[in-house]
N, C-alpha and C positions, 0 to 999 in steps of 0.2 A: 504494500500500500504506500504511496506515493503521498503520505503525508511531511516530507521535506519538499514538496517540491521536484521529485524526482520521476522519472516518466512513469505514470501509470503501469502494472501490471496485473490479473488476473491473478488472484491469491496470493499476490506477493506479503507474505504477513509479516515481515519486517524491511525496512528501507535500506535501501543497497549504500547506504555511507558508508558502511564498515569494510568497504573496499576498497575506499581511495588511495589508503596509507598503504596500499601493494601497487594499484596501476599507476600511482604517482612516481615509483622508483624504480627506474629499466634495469639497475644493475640486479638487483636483486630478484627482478624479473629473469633477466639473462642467466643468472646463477643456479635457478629454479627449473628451468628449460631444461640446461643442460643437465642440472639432477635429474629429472626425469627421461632424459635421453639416457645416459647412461645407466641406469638401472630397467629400461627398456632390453637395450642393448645386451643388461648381464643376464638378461631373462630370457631372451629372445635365442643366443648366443651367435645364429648364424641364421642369414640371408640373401637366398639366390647365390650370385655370384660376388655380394657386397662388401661382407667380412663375415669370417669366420672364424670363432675363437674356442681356444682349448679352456679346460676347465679352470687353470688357475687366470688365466685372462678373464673371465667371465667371474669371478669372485673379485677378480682388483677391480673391473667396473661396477661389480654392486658396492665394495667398500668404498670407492669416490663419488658414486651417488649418494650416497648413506651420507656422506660426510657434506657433500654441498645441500643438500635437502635438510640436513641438519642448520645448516646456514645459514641458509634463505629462511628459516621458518624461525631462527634467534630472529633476524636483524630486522624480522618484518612486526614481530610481537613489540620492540623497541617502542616507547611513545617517542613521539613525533618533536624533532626538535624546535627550537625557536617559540618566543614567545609574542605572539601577536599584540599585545599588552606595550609591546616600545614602540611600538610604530608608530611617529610622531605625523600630528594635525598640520594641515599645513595652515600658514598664517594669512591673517585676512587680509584680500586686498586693501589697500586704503589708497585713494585717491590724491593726485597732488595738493590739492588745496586743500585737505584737511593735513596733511601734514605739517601745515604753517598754524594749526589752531593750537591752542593752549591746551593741557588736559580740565583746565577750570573754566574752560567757555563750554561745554557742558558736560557736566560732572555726571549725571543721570544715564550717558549714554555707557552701556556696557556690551560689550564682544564676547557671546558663548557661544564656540564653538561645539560642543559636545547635542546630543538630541536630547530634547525632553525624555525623563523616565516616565515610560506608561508602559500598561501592559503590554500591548502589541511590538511595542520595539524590542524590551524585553524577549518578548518569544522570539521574533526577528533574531536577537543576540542568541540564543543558547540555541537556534537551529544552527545557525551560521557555524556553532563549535561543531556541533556533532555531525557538521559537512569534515570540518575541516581536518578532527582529531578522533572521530569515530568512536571505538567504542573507547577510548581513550578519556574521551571528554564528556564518559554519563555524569559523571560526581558535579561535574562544573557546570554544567547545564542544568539539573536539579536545583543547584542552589539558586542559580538565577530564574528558574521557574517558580521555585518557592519565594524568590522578591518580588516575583509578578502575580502571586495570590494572595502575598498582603493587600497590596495595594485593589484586585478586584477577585474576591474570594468567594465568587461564581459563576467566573468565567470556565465553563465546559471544557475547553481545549487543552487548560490550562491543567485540568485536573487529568484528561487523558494524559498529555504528558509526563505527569508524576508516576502513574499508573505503571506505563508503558516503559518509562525509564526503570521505574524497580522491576519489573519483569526480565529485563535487559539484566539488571546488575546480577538479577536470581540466575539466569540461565548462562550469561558469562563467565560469573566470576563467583557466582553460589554466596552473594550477600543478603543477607534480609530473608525472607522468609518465601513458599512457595505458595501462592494463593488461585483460588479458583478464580475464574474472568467474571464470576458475578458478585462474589466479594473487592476483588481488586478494580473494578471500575462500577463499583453500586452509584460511588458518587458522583461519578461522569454523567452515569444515565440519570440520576437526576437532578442534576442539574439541568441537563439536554431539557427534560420537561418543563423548565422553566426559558429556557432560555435555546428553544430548537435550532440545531445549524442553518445556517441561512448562504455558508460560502461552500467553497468546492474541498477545502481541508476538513473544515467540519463535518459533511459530508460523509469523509474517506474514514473516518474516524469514528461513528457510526456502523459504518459495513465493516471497520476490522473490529471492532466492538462484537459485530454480531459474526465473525467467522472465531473469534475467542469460544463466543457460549458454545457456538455448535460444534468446532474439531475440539476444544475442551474439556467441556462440562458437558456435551452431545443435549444442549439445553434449545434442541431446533427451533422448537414455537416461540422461545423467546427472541432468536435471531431473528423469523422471521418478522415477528410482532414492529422489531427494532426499525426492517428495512420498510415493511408497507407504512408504517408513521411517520416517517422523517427523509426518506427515498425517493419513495415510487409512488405513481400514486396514474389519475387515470388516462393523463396526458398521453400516453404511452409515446412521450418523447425516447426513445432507446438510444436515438444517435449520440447522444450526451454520453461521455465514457463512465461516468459514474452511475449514471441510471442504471446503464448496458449493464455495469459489475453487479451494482445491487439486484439485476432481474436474474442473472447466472446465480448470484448468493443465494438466494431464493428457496433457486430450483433446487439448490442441491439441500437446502434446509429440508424441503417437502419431502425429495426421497431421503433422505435417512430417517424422518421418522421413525420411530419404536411401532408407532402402533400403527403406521402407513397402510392406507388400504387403497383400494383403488381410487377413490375421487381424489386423493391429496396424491397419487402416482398422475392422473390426468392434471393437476395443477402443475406438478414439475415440469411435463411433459410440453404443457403450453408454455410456461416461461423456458425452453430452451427451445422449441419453436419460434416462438419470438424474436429470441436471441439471435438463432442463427438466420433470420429472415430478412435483419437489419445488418447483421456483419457476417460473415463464414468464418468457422473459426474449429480448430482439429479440437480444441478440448470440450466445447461444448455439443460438437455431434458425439463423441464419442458419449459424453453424458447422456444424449439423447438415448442412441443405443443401448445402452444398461438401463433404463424404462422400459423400451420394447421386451430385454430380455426377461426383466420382473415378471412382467406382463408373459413369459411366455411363447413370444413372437418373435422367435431366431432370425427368422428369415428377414424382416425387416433392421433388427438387429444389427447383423453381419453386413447387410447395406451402410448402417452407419459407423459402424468400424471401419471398412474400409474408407469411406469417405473419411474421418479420421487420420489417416494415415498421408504422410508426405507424398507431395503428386511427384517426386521422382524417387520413389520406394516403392517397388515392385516386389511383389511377394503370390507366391503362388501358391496355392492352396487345396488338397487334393482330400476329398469325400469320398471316406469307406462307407458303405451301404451295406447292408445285410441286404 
């Protein structure tokens, strides 16, 4: 979920920041290659006519992949150097003719460079960390989220972020405690009831709210409760990439149902009809196709599996018959 800002993805249930601190650095990119080249290599031992190695050769290449793999995986774990914290402001223009003013011909006037503290710039700042420093910069980001609920202590987004960062720090780094998505974000969702998302982050934050209950807590009716309130509703605008996600989140709430029975299989089946009628898309036919097969209908099924499948992935398929 593209709640940084970061391109939208189809269940993407955490945001891809925590990989800038590897694509940002070619050497250790380069380092890492080659570890995996060479341990390819001691695996493989020989190909075609390419190289061919004897046994103790094939043990010196896994022990130097071992060894750069080992390397690339210190120097990438590293936090990030530099402190963004010195980067100095630059100074204000001033014009030639104030230059000749007095500082006592008007005393009143002052020069702040720095933004107003309000919440929003606030979240502005601690996204900006967690672009920059990943998972490096949960702690730092936390704290400056917690000065942005002083100041407005029911603002929604503010509280999913709290939420969402100790989930991080739990499954990172094993801080804090492990909690279920309906005690760990009880208070997001109610405040949402007071204060429903109205922008395209708030939104995303909502549908990862309600893909929490359901791969979670497998708490379907309430994800789906989450997405026809605040989501979808009867526009059936689909083009919108958020709608789109919250009509697939949906579908896939209805079928895992517990107690699913056919009508709530025919509700899935229509929100990934829908889906795939506004964009084609391999993960949501193939949902479609695990409905049919619920349902007992291979034949159409297998249609949507193959459709499913990469149009330049050929696979052939051969029916025994009694």
């Amino acid at each position: 979920m593209d709640i940084l800002n970061l391109n939208t993805q189809l269940f993407n249930f955490f945001p891809l920041a925590f990989v800038n601190g590897i694509l940002n650095s070619p050497v250790i990119n380069l380092v890492f290659l080659c570890a995996i080249g060479a341990i390819f290599i001691a695996i493989v031992g020989n190909f075609k006519d390419w190289f061919k190695l004897n046994t103790l050769e094939r043990w010196v290449a896994a022990f130097v992949g071992g060894f750069l793999l080992a390397l690339a995986l210190y120097f990438y774990n590293q936090p990030p150097t530099g402190d963004s914290s010195s980067t100095v402001a630059p100074s204000p223009t001033v014009s030639p003719t104030e230059n000749n003013k007095s500082p006592t011909d008007n005393p009143t006037t002052m020069v702040d460079p720095s933004p107003p503290v309000s919440p929003e710039n606030l979240k502005e700042k601690a996204r900006d960390i967690l672009r920059k420093d990943g998972k490096f910069g949960i702690d730092k980001a936390k704290e400056i989220f917690l000065e942005a609920k002083q100041i407005d202590s029911e603002d929604p987004e503010i509280s999913y972020y709290l939420g969402w960062l100790d989930d991080l720090n739990y499954s990172l780094f094993k801080k804090g405690e492990c909690e279920s998505a309906s005690d760990r974000y009880k208070e997001t969702m109610e405040l949402f009831e007071k204060r429903p998302p109205q922008n395209k982050i708030g939104k995303e934050m909502v549908i990862e709210i309600g893909h929490f209950l359901s791969n979670r807590d497998t708490k379907h009716r309430e994800a789906i409760d989450l997405y026809d309130e605040y989501v979808l509703d009867k526009s059936n605008k689909f083009s919108d990439p958020i709608t789109y996600m919250a009509l697939v989140s949906r579908g896939m709430a209805y079928f895992w149902l517990k107690d699913s029975n056919n009508q709530e299989y025919a509700i899935s089946a229509t929100d990934f009809e829908n889906a795939l009628a506004e964009k084609p898309s391999s993960q949501v036919a193939y949902n479609r196709g695990s409905v049919y097969a619920m349902d007992r209908n291979y034949n159409k099924a297998i249609n949507y599996y193959r459709a499913a499948l990469p149009s330049t992935l050929t696979i052939r398929i051969k029916f025994k018959t009694n």
